[in-house]
Backbone as CSV, one residue per row, in Angstrom:
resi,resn,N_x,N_y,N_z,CA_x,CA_y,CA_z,C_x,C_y,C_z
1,UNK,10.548,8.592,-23.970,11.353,8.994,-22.805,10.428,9.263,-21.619
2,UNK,10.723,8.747,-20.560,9.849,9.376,-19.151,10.104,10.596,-18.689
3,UNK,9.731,11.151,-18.382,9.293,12.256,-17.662,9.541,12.187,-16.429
4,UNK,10.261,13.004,-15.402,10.697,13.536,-14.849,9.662,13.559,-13.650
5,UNK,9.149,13.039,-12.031,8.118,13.648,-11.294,7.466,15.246,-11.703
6,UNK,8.807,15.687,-11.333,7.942,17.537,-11.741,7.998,17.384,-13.134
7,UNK,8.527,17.011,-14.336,8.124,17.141,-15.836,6.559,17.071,-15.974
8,UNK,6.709,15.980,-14.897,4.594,14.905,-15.527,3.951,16.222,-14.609
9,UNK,3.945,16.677,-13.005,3.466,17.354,-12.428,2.961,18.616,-13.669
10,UNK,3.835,19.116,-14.049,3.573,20.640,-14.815,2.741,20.468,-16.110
11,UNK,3.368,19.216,-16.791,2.996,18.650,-17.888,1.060,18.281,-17.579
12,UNK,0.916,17.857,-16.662,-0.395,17.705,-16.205,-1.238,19.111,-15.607
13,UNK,-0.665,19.749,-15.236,-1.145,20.942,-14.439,-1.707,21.766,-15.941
14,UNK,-0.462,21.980,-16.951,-1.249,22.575,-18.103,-2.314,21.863,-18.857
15,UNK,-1.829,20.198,-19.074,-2.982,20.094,-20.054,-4.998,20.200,-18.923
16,UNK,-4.551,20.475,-18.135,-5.948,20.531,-17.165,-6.363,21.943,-17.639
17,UNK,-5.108,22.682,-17.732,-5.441,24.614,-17.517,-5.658,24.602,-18.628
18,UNK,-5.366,24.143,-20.085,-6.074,24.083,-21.393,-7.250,23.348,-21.398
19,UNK,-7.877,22.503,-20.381,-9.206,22.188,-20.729,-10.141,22.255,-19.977
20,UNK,-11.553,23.296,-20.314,-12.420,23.700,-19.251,-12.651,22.109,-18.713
21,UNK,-13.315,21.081,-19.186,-13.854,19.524,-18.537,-12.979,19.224,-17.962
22,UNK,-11.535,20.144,-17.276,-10.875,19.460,-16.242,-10.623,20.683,-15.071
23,UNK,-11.151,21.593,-15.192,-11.259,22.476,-14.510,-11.957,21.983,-13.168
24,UNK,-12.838,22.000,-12.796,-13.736,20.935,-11.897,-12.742,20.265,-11.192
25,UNK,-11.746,19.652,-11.573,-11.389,18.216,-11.358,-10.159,19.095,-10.296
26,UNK,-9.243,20.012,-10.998,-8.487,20.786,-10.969,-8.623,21.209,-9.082
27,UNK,-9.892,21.936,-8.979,-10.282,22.335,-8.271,-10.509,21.670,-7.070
28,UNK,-10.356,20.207,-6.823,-10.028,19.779,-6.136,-9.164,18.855,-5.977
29,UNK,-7.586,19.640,-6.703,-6.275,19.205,-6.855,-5.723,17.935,-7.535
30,UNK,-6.857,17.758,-8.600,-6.999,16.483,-9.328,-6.719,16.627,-10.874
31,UNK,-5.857,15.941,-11.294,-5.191,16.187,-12.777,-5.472,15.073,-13.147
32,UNK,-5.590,14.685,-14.703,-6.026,13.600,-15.405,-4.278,12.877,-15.650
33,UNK,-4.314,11.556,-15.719,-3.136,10.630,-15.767,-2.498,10.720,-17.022
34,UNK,-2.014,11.996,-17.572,-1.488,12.263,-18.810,-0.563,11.169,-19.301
35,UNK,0.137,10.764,-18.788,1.247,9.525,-18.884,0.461,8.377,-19.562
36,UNK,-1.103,8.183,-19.623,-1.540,6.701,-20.084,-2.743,7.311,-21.478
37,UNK,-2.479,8.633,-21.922,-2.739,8.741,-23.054,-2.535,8.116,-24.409
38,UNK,-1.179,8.213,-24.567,-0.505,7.701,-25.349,-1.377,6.136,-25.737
39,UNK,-1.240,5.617,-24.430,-1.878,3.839,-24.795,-3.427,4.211,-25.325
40,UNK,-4.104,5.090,-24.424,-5.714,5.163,-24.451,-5.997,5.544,-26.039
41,UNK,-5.590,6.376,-26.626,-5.620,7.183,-27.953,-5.548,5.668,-29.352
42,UNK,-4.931,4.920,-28.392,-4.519,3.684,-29.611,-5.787,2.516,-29.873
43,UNK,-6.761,2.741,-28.733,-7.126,1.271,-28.080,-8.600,1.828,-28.912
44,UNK,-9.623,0.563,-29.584,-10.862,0.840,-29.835,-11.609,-0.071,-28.631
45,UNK,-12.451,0.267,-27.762,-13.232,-0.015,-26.430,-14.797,0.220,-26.541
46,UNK,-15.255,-0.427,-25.726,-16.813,-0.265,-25.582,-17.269,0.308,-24.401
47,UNK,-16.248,0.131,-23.714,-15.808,0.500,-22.154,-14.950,0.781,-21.395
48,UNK,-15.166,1.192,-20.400,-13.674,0.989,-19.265,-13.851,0.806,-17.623
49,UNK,-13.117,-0.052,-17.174,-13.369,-0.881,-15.272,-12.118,0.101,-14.858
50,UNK,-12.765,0.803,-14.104,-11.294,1.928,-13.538,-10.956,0.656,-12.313
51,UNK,-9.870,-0.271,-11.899,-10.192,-0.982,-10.494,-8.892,-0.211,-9.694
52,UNK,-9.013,0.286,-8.766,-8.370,1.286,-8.057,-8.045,2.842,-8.789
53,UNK,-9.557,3.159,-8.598,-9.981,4.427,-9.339,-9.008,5.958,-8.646
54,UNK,-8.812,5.661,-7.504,-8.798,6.688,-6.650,-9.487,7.480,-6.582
55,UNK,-8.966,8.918,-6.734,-9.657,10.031,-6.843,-10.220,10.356,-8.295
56,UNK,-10.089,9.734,-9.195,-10.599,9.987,-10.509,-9.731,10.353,-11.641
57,UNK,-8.463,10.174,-11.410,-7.270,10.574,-12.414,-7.789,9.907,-13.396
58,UNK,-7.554,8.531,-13.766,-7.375,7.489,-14.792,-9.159,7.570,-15.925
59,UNK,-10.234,7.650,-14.434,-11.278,8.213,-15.802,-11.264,10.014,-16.065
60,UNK,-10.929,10.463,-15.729,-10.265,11.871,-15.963,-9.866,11.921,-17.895
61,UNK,-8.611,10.638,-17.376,-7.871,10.657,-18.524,-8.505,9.865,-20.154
62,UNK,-9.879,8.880,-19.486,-10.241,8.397,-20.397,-11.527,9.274,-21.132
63,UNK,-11.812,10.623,-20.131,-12.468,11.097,-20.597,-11.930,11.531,-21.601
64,UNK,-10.721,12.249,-22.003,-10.606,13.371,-22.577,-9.626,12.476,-24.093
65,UNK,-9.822,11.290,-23.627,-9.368,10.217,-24.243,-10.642,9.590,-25.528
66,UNK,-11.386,8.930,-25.091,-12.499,8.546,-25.591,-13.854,9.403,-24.950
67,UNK,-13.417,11.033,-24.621,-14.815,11.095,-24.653,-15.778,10.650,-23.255
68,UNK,-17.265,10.052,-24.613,-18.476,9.859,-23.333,-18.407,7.908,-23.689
69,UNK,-17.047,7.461,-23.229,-17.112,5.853,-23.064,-17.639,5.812,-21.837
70,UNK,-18.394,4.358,-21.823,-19.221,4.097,-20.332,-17.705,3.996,-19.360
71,UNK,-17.749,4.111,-18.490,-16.905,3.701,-17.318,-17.438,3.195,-16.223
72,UNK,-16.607,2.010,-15.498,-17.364,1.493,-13.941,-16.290,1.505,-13.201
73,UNK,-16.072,2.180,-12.516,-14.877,2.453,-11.524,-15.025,2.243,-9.962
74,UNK,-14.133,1.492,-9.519,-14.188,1.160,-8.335,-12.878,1.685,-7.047
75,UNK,-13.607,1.874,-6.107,-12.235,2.677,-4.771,-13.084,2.442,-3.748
76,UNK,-11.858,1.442,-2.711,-12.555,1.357,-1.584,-12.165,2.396,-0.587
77,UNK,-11.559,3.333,-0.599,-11.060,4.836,0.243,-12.241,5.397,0.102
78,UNK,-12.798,5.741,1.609,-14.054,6.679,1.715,-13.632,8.084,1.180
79,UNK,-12.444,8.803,1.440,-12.371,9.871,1.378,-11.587,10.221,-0.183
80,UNK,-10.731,8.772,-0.879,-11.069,9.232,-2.215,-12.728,8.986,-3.078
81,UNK,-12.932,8.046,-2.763,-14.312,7.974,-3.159,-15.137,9.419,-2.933
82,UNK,-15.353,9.848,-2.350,-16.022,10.777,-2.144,-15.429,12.140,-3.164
83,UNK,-14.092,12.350,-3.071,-13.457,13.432,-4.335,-14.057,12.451,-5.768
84,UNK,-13.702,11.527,-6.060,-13.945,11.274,-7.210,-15.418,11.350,-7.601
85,UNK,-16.317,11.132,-6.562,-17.813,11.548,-6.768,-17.660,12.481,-7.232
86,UNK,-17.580,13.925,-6.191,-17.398,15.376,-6.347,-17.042,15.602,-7.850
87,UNK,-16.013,14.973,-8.575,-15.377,15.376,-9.953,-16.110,14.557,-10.894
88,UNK,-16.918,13.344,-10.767,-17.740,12.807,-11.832,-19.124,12.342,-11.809
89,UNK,-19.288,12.546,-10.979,-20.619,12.293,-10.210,-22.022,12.933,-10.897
90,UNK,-21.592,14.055,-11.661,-22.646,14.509,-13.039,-22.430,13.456,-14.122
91,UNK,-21.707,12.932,-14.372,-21.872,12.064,-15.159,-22.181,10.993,-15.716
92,UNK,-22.930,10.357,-16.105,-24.479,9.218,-16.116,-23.579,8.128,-17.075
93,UNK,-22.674,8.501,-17.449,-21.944,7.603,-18.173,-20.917,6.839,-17.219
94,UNK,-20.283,7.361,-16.162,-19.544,6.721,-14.859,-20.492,6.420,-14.006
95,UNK,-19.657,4.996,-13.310,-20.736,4.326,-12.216,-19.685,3.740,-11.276
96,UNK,-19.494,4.534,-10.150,-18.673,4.394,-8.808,-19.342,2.908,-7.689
97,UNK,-18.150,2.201,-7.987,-18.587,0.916,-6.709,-17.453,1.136,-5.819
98,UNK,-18.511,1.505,-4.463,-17.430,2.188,-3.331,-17.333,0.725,-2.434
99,UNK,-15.536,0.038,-3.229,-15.557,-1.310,-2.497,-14.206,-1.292,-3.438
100,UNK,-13.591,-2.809,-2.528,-12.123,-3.399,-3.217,-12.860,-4.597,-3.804
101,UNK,-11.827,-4.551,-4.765,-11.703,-6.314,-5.717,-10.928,-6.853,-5.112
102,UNK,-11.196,-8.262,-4.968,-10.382,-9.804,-5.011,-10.965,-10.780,-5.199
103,UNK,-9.827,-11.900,-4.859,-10.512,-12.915,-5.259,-11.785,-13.863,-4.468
104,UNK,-12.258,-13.471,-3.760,-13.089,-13.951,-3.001,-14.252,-12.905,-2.338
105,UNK,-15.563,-13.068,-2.353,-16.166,-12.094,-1.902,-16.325,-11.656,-0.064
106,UNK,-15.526,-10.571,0.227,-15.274,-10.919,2.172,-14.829,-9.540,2.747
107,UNK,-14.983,-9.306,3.611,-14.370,-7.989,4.194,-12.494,-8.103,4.637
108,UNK,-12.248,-7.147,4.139,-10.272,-7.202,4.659,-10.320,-5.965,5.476
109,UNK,-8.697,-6.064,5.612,-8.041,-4.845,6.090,-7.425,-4.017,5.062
110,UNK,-7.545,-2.652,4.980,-6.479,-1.779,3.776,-5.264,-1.115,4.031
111,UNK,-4.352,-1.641,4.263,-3.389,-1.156,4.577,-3.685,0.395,4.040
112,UNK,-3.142,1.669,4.709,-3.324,3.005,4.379,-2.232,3.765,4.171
113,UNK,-1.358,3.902,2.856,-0.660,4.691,2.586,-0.528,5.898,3.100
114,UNK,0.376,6.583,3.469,0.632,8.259,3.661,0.621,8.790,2.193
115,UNK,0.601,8.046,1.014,0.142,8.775,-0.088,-0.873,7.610,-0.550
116,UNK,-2.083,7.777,-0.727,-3.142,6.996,-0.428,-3.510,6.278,-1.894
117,UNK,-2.816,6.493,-3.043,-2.564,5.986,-3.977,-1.727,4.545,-4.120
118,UNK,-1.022,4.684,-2.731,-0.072,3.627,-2.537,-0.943,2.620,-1.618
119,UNK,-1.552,2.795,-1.189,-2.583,2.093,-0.182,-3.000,0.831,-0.867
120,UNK,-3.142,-0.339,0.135,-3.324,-1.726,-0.864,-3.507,-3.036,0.409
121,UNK,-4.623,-3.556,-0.085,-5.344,-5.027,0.538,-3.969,-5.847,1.228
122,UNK,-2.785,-5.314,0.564,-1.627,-6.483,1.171,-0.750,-5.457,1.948
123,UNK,-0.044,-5.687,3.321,1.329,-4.962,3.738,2.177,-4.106,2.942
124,UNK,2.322,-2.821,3.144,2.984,-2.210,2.273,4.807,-2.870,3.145
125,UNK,5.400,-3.050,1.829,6.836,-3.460,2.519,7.777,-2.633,2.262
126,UNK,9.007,-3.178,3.261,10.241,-1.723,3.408,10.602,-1.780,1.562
127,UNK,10.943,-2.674,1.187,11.077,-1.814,-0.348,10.194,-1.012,-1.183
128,UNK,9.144,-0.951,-0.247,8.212,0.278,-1.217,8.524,1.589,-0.483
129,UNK,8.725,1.332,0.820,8.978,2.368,1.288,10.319,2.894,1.076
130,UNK,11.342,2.472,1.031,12.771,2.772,0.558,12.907,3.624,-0.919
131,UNK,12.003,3.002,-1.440,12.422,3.521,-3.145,10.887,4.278,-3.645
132,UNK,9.470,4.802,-2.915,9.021,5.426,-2.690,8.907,6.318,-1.591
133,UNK,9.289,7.166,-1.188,9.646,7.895,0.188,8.229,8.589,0.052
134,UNK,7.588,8.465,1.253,6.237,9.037,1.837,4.997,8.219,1.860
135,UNK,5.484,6.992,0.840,4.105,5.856,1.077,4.360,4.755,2.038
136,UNK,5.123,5.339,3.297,5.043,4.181,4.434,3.564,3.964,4.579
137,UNK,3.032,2.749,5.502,1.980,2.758,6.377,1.685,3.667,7.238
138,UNK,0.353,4.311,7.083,-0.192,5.031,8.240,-1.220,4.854,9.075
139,UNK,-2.280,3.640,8.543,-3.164,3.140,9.602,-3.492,2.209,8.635
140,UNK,-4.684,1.515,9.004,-5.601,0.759,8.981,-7.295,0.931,8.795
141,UNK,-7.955,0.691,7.697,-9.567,0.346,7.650,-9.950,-0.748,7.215
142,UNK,-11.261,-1.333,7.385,-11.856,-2.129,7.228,-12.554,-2.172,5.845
143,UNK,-12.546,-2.619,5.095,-13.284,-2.851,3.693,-13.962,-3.665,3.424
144,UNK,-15.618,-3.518,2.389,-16.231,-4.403,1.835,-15.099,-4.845,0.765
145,UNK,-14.934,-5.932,-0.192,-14.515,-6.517,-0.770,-15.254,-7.316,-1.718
146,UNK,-15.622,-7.020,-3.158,-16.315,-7.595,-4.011,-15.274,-8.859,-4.603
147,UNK,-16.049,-9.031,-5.874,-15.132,-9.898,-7.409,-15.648,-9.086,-8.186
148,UNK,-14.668,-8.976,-9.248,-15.280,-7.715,-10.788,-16.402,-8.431,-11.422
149,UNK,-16.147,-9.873,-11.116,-17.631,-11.216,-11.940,-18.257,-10.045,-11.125
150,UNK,-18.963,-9.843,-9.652,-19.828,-9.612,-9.052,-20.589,-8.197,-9.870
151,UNK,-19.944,-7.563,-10.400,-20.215,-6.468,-10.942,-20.900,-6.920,-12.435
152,UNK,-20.809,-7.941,-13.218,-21.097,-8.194,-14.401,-22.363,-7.349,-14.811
153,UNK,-23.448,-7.350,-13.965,-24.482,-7.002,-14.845,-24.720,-5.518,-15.328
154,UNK,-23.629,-4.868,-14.641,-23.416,-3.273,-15.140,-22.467,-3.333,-16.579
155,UNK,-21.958,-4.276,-16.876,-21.191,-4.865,-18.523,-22.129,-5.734,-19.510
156,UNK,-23.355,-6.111,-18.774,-23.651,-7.364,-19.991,-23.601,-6.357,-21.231
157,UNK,-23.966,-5.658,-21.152,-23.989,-4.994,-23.266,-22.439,-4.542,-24.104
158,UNK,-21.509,-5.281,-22.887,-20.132,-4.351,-23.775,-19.396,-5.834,-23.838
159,UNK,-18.510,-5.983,-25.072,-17.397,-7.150,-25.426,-16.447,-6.864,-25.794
160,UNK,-15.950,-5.462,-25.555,-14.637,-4.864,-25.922,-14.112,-3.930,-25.012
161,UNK,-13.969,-4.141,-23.811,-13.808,-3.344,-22.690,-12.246,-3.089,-22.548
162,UNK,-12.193,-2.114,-21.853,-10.521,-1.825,-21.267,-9.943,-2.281,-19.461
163,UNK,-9.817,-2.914,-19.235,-9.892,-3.555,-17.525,-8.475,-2.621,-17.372
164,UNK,-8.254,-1.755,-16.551,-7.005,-0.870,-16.306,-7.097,-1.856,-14.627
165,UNK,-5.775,-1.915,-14.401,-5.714,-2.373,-12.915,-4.550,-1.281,-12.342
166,UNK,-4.926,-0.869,-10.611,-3.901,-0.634,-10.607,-4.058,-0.510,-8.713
167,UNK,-3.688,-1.586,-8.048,-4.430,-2.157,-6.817,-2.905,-2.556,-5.687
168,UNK,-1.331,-1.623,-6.400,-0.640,-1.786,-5.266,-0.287,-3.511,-5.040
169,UNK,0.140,-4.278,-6.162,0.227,-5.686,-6.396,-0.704,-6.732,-5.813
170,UNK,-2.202,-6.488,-5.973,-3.265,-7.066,-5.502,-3.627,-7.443,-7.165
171,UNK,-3.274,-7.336,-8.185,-3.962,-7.038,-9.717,-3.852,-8.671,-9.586
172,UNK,-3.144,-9.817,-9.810,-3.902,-11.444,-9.655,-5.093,-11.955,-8.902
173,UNK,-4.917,-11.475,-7.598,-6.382,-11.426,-6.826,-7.767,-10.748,-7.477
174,UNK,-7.411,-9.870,-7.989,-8.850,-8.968,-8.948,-9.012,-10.028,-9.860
175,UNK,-7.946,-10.362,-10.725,-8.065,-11.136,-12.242,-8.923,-12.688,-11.578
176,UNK,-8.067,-12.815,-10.562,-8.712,-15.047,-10.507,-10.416,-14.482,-9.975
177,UNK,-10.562,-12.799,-9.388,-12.172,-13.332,-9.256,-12.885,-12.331,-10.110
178,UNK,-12.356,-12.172,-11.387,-12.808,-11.731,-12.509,-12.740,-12.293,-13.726
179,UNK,-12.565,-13.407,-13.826,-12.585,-14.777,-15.006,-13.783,-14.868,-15.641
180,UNK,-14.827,-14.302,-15.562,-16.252,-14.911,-16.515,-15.861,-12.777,-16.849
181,UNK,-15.277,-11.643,-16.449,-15.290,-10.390,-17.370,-14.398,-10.203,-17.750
182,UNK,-13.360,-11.026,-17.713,-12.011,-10.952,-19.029,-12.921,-11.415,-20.503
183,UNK,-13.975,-12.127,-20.389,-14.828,-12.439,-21.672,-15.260,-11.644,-22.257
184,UNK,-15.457,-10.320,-21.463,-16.202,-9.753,-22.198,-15.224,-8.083,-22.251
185,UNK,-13.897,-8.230,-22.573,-12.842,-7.544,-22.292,-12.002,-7.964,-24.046
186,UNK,-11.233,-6.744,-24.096,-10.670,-6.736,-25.606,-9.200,-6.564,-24.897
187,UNK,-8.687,-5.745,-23.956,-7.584,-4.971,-23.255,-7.406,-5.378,-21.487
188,UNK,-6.233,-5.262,-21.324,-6.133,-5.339,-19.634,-4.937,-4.598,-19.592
189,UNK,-4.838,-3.281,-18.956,-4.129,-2.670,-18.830,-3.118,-2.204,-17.390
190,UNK,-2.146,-2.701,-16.791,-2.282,-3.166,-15.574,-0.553,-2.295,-15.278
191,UNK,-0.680,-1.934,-13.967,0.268,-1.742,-13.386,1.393,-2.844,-12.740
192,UNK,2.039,-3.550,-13.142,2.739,-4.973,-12.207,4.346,-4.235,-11.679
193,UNK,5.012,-5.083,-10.855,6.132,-4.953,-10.250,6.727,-5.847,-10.656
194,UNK,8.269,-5.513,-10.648,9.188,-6.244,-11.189,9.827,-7.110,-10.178
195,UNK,10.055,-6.147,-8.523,10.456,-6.722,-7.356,9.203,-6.413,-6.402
196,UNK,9.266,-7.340,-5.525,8.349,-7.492,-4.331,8.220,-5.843,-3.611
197,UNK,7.421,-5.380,-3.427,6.780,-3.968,-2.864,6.111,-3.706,-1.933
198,UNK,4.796,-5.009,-1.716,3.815,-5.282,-0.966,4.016,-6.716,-0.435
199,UNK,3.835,-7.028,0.763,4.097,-8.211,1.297,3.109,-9.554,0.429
200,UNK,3.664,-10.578,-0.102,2.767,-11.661,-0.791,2.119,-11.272,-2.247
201,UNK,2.947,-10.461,-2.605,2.260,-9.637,-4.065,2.582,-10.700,-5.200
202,UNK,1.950,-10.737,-6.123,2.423,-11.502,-7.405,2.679,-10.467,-8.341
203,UNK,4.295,-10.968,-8.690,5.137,-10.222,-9.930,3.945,-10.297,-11.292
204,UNK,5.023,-9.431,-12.215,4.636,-9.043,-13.731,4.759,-10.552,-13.867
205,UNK,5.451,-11.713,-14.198,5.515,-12.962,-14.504,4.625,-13.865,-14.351
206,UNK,4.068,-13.444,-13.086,3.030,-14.351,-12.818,1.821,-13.736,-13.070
207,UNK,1.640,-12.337,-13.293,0.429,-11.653,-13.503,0.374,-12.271,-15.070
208,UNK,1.415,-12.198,-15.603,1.159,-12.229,-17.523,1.015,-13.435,-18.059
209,UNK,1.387,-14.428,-16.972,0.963,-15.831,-16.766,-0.439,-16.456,-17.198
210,UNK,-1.120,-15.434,-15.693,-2.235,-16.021,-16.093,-3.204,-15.156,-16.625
211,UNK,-2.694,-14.061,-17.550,-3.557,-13.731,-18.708,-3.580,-14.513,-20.187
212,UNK,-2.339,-14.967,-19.776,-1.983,-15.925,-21.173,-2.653,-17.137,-21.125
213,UNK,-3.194,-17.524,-20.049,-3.836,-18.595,-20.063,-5.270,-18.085,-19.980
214,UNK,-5.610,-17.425,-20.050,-7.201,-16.670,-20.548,-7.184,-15.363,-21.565
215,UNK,-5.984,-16.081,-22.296,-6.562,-15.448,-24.194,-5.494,-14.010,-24.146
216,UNK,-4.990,-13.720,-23.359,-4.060,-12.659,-23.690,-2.871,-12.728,-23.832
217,UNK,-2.013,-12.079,-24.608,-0.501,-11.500,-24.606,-0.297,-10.331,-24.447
218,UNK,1.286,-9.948,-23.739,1.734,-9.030,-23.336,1.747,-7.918,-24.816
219,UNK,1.438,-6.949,-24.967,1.756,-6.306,-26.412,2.068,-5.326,-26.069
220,UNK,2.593,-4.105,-24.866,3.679,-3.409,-24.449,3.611,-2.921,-23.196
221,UNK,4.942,-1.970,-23.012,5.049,-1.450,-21.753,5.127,-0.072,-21.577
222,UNK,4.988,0.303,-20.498,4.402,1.831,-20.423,5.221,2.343,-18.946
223,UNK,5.779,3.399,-19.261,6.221,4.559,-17.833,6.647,3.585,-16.898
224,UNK,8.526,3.108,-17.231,9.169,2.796,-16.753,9.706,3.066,-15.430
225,UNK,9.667,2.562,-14.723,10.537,3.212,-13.195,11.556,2.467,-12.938
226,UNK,12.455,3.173,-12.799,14.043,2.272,-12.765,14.469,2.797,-11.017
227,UNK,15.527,1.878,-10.550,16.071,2.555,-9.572,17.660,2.014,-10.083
228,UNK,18.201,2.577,-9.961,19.736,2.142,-10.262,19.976,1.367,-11.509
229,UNK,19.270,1.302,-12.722,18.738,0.700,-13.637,18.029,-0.613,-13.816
230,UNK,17.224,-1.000,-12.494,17.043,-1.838,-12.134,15.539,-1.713,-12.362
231,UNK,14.464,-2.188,-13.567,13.160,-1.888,-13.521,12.576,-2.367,-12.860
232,UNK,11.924,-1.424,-11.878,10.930,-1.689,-10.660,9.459,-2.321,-10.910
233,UNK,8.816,-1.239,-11.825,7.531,-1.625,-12.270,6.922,-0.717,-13.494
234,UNK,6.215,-1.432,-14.090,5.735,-0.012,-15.314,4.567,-1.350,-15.337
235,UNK,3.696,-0.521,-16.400,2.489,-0.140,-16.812,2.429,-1.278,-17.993
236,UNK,1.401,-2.843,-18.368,1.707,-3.432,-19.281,0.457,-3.555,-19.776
237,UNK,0.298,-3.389,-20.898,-1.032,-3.909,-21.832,-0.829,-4.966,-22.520
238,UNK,-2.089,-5.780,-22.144,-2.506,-6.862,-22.623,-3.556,-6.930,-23.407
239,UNK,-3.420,-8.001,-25.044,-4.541,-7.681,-25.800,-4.841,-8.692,-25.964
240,UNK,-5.957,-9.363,-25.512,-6.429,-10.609,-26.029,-6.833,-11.042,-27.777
241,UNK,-6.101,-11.820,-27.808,-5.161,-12.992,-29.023,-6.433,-12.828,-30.233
């Protein structure tokens, strides 16, 4: 069953206040992504690619998940980048690349959410804003822009990695210029949309498309969002075959 906005809010607020290693995090209004436990607890990994890390929720959650797994997490937001330093930045096992993925290596524009989680390389559109209230557009920055290939040599020693995406329907653009580190990947764990959100976004259909054509299947779904029973977008793991 999902949880409720304030259910997950409180639900997260305690499991932080039961654990000193999230205290820190806490402290600068940062809770671990309790909602993607459930999947993390199941998965055996060598690693994990946070790609739209934010502020540090998702390795938050893989800490307390797997522990001291390597992590390479990436956020091109100066000012989340900088909190997520602040909250992991002692840790020699995480390695922050302050930059966006796609498919081509080049500087963009970032569209800038009023909730900066929502923020994303493509136009945020009126149906995100309609059926998320507060993640209209609020400005504009300029971004470096990698490929996850570009990152490889911080992975050559791992072949069972966890690739979590979650990039505001940019996740095909990451994947076509991350094709030589799906190889060295066991999991792809990805946020997709069911209806258009972001201007030029590619659906769950076409995202699961072309994992299937580089060795994966869909094997479930995670933290449903409905609007009128109409599923918007949830959370899909992919396990290569």
């Amino acid at each position: 069953m999902n949880l409720s906005v304030f259910q997950l809010r409180i639900a997260k607020l305690i499991r932080s206040l039961i654990r000193p290693d999230c205290w820190r995090a806490l402290s600068f209004g940062v809770a671990p992504t309790i909602e993607h436990l459930s999947v993390l607890r199941t998965i055996d990994v060598d690693g994990v690619i946070d790609v739209g890390a934010n502020r540090g929720q998702f390795s938050l959650a893989c800490r307390i998940a797997m522990q001291q797994i390597p992590i390479i997490a990436f956020e091109p937001i100066p000012d989340e980048a900088k909190t997520f330093d602040a909250i992991h930045g002692r840790d020699r096992n995480i390695t922050l690349v302050k930059c966006a993925l796609g498919e081509l290596k080049s500087e963009a524009t970032l569209h800038l959410s009023r909730n900066a989680d929502s923020s994303s390389l493509l136009p945020i559109g009126a149906r995100q804003s309609e059926l998320f209230p507060g993640t209209a557009e609020s400005g504009t920055i300029k971004v470096e822009v990698q490929t996850l290939d570009d990152s490889i040599p911080l992975m050559l020693s791992r072949r069972s990695q966890l690739l979590k995406l979650d990039v505001q329907g940019y996740e095909l653009n990451v994947l076509r210029g991350g094709i030589q580190s799906l190889l060295l990947c066991r999991y792809v764990y990805c946020e997709c949309s069911e209806v258009t959100l972001y201007d030029g976004q590619a659906l769950r259909p076409e995202v699961s498309a072309f994992l299937q054509t580089h060795g994966f299947r869909e094997s479930g779904s995670f933290n449903h969002q409905y609007h009128r029973n109409e599923l918007i977008q949830a959370d899909y793991l992919y396990t290569r075959d």
